[in-house]
C-alpha positions in Angstrom: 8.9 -35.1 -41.0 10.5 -31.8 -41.6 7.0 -29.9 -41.3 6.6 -31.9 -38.1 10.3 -30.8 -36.6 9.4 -27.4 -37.5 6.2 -27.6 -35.2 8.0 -29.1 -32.4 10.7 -26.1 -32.7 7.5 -23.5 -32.8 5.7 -25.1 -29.6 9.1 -25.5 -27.8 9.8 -21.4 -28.9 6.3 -20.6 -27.8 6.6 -22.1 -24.1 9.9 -20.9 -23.6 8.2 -17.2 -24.1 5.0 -17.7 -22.0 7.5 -19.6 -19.2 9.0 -16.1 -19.2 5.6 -14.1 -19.5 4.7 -15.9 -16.2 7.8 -15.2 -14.7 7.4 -11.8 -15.1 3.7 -11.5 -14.3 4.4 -13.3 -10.8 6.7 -10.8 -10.0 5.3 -8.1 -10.8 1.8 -9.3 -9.0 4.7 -10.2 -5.8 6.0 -6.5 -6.0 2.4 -5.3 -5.8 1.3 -4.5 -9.2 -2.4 -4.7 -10.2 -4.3 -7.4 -11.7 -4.8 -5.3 -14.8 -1.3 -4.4 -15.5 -0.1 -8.2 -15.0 -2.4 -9.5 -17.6 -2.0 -6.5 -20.0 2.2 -7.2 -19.7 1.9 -10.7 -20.4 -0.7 -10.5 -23.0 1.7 -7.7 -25.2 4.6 -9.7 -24.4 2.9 -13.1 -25.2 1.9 -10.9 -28.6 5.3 -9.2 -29.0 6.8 -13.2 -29.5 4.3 -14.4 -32.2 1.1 -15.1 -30.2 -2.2 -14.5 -32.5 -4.4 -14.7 -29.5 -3.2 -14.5 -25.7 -6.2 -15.5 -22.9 -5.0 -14.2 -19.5 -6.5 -14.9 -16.1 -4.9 -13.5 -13.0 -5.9 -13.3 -9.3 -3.8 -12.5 -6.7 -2.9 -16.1 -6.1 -3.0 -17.5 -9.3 -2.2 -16.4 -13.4 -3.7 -18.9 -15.7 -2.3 -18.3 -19.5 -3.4 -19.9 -22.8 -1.3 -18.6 -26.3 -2.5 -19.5 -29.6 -0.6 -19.6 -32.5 -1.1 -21.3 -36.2 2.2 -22.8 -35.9 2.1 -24.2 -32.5 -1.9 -24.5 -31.9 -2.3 -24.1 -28.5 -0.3 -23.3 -25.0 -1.9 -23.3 -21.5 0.7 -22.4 -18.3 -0.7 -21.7 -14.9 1.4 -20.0 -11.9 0.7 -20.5 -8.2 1.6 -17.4 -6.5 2.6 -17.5 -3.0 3.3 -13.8 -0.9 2.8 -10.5 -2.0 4.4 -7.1 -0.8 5.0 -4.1 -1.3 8.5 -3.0 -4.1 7.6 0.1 -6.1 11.5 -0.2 -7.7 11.5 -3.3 -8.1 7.8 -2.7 -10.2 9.3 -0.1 -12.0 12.0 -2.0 -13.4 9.9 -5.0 -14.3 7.4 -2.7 -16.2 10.8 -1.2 -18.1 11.6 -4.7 -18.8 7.9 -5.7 -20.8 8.7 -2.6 -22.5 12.0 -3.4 -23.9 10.5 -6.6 -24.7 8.0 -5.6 -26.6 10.2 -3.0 -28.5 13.4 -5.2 -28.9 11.7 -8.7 -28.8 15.5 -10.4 -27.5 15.3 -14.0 -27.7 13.8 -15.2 -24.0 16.8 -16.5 -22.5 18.2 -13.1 -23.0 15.1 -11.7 -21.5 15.5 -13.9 -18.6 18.7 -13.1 -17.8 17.2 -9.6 -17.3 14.8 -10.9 -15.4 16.9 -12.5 -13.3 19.2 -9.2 -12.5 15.9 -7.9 -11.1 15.5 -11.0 -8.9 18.7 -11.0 -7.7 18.7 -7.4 -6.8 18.9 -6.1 -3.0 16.5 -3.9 -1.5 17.6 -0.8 0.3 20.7 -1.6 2.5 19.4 -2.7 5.9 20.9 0.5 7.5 18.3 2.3 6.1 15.2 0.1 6.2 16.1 0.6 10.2 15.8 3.8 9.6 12.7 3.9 7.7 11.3 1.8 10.7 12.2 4.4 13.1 11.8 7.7 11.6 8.0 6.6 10.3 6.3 6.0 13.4 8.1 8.5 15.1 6.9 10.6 12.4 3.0 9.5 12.6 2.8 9.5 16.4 3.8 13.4 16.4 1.5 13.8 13.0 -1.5 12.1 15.1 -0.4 14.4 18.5 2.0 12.6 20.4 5.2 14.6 22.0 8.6 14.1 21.4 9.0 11.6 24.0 6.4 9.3 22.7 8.1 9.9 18.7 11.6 8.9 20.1 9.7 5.5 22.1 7.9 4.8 18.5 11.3 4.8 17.0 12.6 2.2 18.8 9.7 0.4 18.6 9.8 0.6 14.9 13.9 -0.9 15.0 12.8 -3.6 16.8 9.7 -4.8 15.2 12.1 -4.3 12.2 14.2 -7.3 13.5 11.2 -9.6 14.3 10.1 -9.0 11.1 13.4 -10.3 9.6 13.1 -13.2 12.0 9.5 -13.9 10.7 10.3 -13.8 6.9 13.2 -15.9 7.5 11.0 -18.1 8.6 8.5 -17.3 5.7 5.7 -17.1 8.6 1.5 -16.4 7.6 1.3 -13.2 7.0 -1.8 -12.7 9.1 0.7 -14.6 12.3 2.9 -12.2 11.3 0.9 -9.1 11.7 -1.2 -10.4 14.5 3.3 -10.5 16.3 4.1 -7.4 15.0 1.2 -5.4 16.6 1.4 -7.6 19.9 5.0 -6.7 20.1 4.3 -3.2 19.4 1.3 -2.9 22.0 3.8 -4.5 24.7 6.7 -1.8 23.6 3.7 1.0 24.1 2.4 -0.1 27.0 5.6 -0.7 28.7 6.9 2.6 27.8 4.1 4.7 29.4 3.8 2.3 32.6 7.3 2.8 33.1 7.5 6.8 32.6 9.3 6.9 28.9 6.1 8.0 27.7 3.4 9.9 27.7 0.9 8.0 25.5 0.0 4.8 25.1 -2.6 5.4 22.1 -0.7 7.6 19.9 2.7 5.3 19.8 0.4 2.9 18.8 -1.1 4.7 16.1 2.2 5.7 14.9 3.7 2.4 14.9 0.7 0.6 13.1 1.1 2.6 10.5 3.9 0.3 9.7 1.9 -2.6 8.6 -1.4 -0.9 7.3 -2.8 -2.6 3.9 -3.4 1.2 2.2 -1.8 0.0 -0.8 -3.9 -3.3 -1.2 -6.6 -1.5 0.0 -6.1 1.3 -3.0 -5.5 -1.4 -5.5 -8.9 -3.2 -4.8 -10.6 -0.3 -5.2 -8.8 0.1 -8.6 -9.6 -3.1 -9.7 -13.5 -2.8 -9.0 -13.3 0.6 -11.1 -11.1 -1.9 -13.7 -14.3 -4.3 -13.7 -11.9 -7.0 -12.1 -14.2 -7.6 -9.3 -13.2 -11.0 -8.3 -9.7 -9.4 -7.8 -10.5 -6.6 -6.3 -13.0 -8.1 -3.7 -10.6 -10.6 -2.6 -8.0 -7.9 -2.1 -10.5 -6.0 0.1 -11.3 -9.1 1.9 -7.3 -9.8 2.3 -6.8 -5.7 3.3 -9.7 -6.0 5.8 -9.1 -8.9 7.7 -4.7 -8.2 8.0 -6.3 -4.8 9.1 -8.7 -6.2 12.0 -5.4 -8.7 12.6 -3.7 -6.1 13.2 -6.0 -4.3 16.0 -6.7 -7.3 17.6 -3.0 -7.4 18.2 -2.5 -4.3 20.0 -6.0 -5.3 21.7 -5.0 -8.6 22.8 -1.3 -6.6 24.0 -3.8 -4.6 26.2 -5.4 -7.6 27.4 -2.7 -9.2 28.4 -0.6 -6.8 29.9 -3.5 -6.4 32.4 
């Protein structure tokens, strides 16, 4: 009876820890990590707790875990993983986290506590993501040869795709419908600037404001993947970069179109 107890105790310490792997692992594949570096955190945390033998699978949609253990036998937990993005801090502090885990090894409700600081934590005052929405495209469209008077129309482009893509995630809209808006409402602000005499060109504040939504870092990390030999991975991330990229053009296209 007691060695039975003792079993139950194990199994319930060893699913408390992978439940917490997982958590970790789906945000860090949310924040934009790699495929490699989710399965190598949750395999050394998984390890750090007791785990003899940790099988990971990850895709960008979906971490599949089994732990093995002498005292517990056997664990499987699978996470569905909805939306992905781009938060380099927020990364940074979840690999800091694995690391003090795997140092430390704190009891997981400890660890989740952590974890859930990081969750909880704002982004970058919305002052300031404004700002990075106006000061980017303005940026690009001189970088690609626009003149001032096309940078300063880009900015305020950028400021207001800025609030219909607070509208759209509030609203937790496809991310394909929401490119396919964002570059429709930004081919309408381009084309309505230069018809109107606010601007010069039509082309490069378009350029400079899809700059806003293009996959480079998806596109970066599928490469990475095929040279990791997760090719599975990394061809659905090309697939995913490549179409939200052709989205994306057939907005400003169809803005063209339409406008016509």
């Amino acid at each position: 009876m007691h060695e039975n107890a003792s079993r139950l105790d194990a199994r319930d310490y060893a699913s408390d820890y992978l439940y917490l792997a997982l958590n970790i692992g789906e945000q860090m594949l949310i924040s934009g990590a790699e495929v490699w570096r989710v399965e190598d955190s949750i395999r050394r945390i998984c390890r750090a707790y007791g785990a003899v033998r940790v099988d990971v699978f990850s895709i960008t949609s979906s971490i599949v875990v089994t732990i093995y253990g002498p005292e517990f036998s056997s664990l499987t937990q699978t996470r569905r993983i909805s939306g992905s993005g781009t938060d380099m801090h927020r990364l940074d502090r979840l690999n800091q986290l694995s690391r003090d885990i795997c140092s430390r090894v704190p009891d997981p409700v400890e660890a989740a506590r952590e974890l859930e600081k990081i969750q909880t934590t704002k982004s970058y005052p919305l002052i300031v993501q404004f700002f990075i929405y106006a000061i980017s495209p303005a940026a690009f469209t001189v970088f690609f040869g626009g003149t001032w008077r096309d940078a300063a129309v880009a900015g305020v482009i950028g400021m207001i795709l800025k609030v219909l893509e607070q509208l759209l995630n509030r609203y937790e809209v496809n991310a394909f419908l929401s490119a396919f808006l964002f570059s429709l409402l930004g081919g309408f602000g381009a084309i309505f600037a230069v018809k109107h005499g606010l601007a010069d060109s039509m082309d490069k504040i378009s350029i400079g404001v899809i700059m806003l939504r293009i996959p480079g870092i998806a596109l970066t990390n599928s490469i990475r993947d095929f040279f990791s030999g997760d090719t599975m991975t990394g061809l659905l991330r090309f697939l995913e970069a490549a179409l939200l990229s052709m989205t994306i053009a057939f907005g400003f296209v169809a803005a063209d179109v339409i406008w016509r």
